[in-house]
N, C-alpha and C positions, 0 to 999 in steps of 0.2 A: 504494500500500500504506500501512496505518494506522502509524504512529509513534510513540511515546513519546518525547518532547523534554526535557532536565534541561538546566538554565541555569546555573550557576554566579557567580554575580556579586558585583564588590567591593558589601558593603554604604553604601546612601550614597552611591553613583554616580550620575550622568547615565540609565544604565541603569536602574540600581534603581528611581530615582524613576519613569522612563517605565514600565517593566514592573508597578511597583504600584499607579498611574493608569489601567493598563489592567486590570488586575485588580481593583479598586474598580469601573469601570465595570460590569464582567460580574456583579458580586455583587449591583451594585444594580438592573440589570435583563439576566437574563439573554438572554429574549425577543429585547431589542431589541440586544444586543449583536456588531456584525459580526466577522465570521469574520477570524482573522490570517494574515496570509502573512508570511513571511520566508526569509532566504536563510545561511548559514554559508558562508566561503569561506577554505579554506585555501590556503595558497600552499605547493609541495614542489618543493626543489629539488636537483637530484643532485651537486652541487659542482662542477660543469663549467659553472656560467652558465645550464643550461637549467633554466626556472620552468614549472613546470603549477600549474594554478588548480584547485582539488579544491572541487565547488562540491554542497553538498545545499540544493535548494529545500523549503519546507514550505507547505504549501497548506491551508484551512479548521481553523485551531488554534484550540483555547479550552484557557484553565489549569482543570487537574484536583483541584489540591489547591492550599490556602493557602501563602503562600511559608514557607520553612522559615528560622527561626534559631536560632543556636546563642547562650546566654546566656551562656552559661561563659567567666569572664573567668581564669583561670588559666592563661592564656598560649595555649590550645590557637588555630592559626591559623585554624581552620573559625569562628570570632565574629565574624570581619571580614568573611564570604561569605554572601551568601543566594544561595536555591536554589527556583528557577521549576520547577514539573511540567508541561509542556503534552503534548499529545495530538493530533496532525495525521490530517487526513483522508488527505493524497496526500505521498508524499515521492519524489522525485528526486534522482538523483547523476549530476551531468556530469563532465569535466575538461577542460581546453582546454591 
């Protein structure tokens, strides 16, 4: 099933900089641009020691829209975060 992906990210991160290298890429040629995969994985645990792994896979993603930031230096905490839009062909949810 088709998914819409939001990314959240410290601006100025390790992240940032990967996720905006790869979005550079796809603008400069879409065509040739491969398909992204990637994985979220939360870890939930009930207080009693036992750990599930809460895992959604994403399959065939391209970013949708330009990464978003907020300029606003008035204190507001969202000027420190950018924010990825992608769009997945296939999404799954395991847990172990």
């Amino acid at each position: 099933s088709q998914v819409d992906v939001v990314c959240r990210i410290m601006r100025g991160s390790g992240t940032d900089k990967f996720l905006n290298g790869l979005m550079a890429q796809q603008e400069r040629d879409t065509v040739a641009f491969p398909l992204m995969n990637g994985a979220f994985v939360k870890r939930l645990g009930d207080g009693a020691g036992n750990v599930t792994f809460d895992t959604h896979t994403f399959n065939g993603m391209i970013f949708t829209k330009k990464a978003g930031v907020k300029a606003n230096t008035d204190g507001d905490s969202d000027q420190g975060v950018v924010t990825y839009t992608m769009k997945a062909a296939l999404a799954t949810r395991g847990m172990l």
